[in-house]
Structures are given as structure tokens and as C-alpha cells.
C-alpha positions, 0 to 999 in steps of 0.5 A, a space after each residue: 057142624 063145618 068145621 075148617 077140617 069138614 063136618 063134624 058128626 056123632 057123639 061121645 054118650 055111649 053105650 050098648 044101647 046104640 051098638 051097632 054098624 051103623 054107630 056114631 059114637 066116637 068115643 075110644 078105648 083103649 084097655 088092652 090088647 082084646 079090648 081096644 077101639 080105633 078110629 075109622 070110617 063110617 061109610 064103606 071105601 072111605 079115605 082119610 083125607 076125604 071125611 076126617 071129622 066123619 069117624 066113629 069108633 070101632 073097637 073090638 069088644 062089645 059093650 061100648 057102644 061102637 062099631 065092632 072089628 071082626 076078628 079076622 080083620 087083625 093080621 098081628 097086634 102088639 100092645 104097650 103100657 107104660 107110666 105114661 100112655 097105652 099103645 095098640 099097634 097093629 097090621 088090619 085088613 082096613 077094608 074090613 072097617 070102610 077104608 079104602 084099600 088103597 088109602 094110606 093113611 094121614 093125621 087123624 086129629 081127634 076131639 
């Protein structure tokens, strides 16, 4: 689908079924600090910028569905809950889940 951002690919129907590095699924979670998904890139040396509506999940526990975080690609995570939203914050090798590893970033908006 074009979208004014790009394209627009994957799913949100997740499940193990479908878990693999190859994953569409672009549903997260977040539900604590061993348990949490991000958004990254589907295709190797990718940047923000570039393919934004192309993300799928990645996250760091097997059973959702996605794409999985090696451990070793966390350098420090720090996890917050309150009343009103969770927060995973952290320092990640983004090589290791198909960002450039010059790429800084940019606003991700997700669906």
C-alpha cells in the first residue's frame, strides 16, 4: 500500500507460527525488561528515513511471533512502569537488528 511515508508492509496477526528472521509481524510488546519488542528494519543496513512504513517487530523473548534480539546486541537497558506508560530505554549494537551503523535515528510513527 503507498502511503505518503512509503510503503507499508506486514501484519499485526501474530504468533509462533510465523516467528522467524524473516517475520512481518509488526506488533510489539512491551512487558518488562526481558520481555520487550522494538521496531527496526527488515533488511540488513537499512536507515530510518529510508523505509519507515517497512519495520517489523523485533523483540527479545520467543513466542511472539517476531524477529528475535540477540542478547548480545543489548549494551545497558533500563526499564520504567508507571500509572500511565511503560518505557524500555537502552544502548543496542543496531547493526545487529539491520540498521545502519551510521544511522541515527529519526521519528518512527507506528500504527
Amino acid at each position: 500500500m503507498g502511503l505518503v511515508r512509503g510503503v507499508q508492509v506486514g501484519f499485526t496477526i501474530c504468533n509462533l507460527t510465523i516467528e522467524n528472521q524473516d517475520s512481518l509481524c509488526q506488533t510489539s510488546f512491551i512487558n518488562n525488561i526481558k520481555d520487550f519488542c522494538l521496531c527496526a528494519a527488515i533488511k540488513p543496513n537499512s536507515t530510518v528515513g529510508d523505509i519507515e512504513g517497512e519495520m517489523a517487530a523485533w523483540c527479545m523473548k520467543p513466542s511472539h511471533g517476531m524477529h528475535l534480539i540477540l542478547k548480545s546486541a543489548l549494551k545497558g537497558v533500563q526499564f520504567m512502569k508507571t500509572p500511565d506508560y511503560v518505557q524500555a530505554v537502552g544502548f543496542i549494537d543496531q547493526m545487529l537488528i539491520n540498521w545502519n551503523g551510521e544511522d541515527y535515528g529519526g521519528e518512527m510513527v507506528q500504527i
